[in-house]
C-alpha angles and dihedrals in degrees: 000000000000129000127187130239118255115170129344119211124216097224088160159351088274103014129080129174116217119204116209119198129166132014109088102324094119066086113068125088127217113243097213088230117116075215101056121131147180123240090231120196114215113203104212108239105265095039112141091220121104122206123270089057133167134233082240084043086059095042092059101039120083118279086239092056095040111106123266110227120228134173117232121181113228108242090196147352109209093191086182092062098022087237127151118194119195124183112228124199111206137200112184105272097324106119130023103246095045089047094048089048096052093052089039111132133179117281091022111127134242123187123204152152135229142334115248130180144129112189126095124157105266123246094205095064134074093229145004118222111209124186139169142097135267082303099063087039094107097051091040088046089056099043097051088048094048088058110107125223112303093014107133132220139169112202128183113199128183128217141164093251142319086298093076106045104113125191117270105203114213142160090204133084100278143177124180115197106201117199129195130217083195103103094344108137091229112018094178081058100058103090102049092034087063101043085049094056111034122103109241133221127256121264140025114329134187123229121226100174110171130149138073110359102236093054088045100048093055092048092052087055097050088053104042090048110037112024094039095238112165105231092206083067100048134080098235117155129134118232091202152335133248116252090015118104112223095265091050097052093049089062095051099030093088094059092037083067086044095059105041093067101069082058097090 
């Protein structure tokens, strides 16, 4: 499946939302998950593939023009419109997806599978606890948005300062707690510091955790241990990890995963 660009939106200093018309995507069809997310393939800038390309079209291109794979979350279908909107956190010319994303244009192709996802705020609980940084947006975004009227979350969301808090549109009892690396003592702390600390509301809640590993991995443990939440219940992945490339990341994260169970 391909779509084509159709416009890009400036949200932030490091965040840009990319909408997708066109293409085949009368195909697609909606998972239903606020989590839910396209395999995208990302040609490197001087491939010699073309999208639409085929799985014979990759096998006989270079290793160095074959597509990289990366995971985005959608941040919204409009099936009025066919439009797909994903959230894309950049970094200059470091990486392969935020790159293509900062030189996107209309009419410029993106191929892609899917979607996947699992994660919707339950109706069966009282509250849905989100947290994350710039990289679970999208999926916050949508879940928040997703909430009816009188459904309540508490969402912690990282970011490198003021500048990149975005609005998060909802019809449900929300509160977002932004917090900025700018000026903070451990930035790599912050997430886990605040949902420590934060006084949570009555009742059953749901857990949506996404973002980089480290931050992800102390926050399962906090709530694991202290605040008795059954992980096989919860939505708790990282997306990355901090000083990995992407590649790099892919062949560890397994045992990453591994690993972090035998935390708590």
């Amino acid at each position: 499946m391909y779509a084509e660009v159709h416009h890009v939106e400036n949200l932030s200093p490091t965040l840009l939302r990319v909408h997708l018309t066109g293409g085949t995507l009368s195909e697609f069809e909606p998972s239903g998950a606020t989590d839910a997310y396209i395999n995208a393939r990302f040609l490197p800038a001087d491939s010699t593939l073309t999208v639409p390309f085929s799985s014979d079209d990759i096998d006989r291109a270079a290793p160095e023009h074959r597509p990289r794979p990366r995971r985005f979350t959608i941040r919204r279908w409009d099936a009025a419109t066919q439009t797909l909107s994903i959230d894309f956190v950049v970094h200059g010319d470091v990486g392969y997806a935020g790159a293509w994303a900062q030189r996107a244009k209309p009419g410029d192709r993106l191929q892609f599978s899917g979607p996947g996802g699992s994660y919707r705020p339950s109706p069966n609980v009282d509250w849905h606890l989100l947290a994350g940084d710039e990289s679970a947006l999208g999926a916050i975004g949508a879940s928040i948005e997703a909430l009816a009227p009188g459904e309540r979350a508490l969402a912690f969301v990282v970011v490198d300062s003021a500048a990149g808090e975005i609005e998060l549109p909802t019809a449900g009892d929300v509160e977002v707690r932004w917090l900025h690396r700018a000026g903070a003592d451990d930035p790599e702390a912050l997430l886990a510091d605040a949902v420590a600390e934060a006084s949570f509301p009555a009742g059953s809640f749901d857990v949506f955790v996404h973002g980089e590993a480290a931050e992800v991995r102390a926050v399962r443990r906090h709530l694991v241990a202290e605040r008795g939440v059954d992980p096989s219940t919860a939505s708790i992945s990282p997306y990355w990890r901090r000083t990995f490339t992407d590649e790099d990341w892919r062949r560890v994260k397994r045992q990453w995963m591994s690993e972090q169970l035998l935390d708590a």
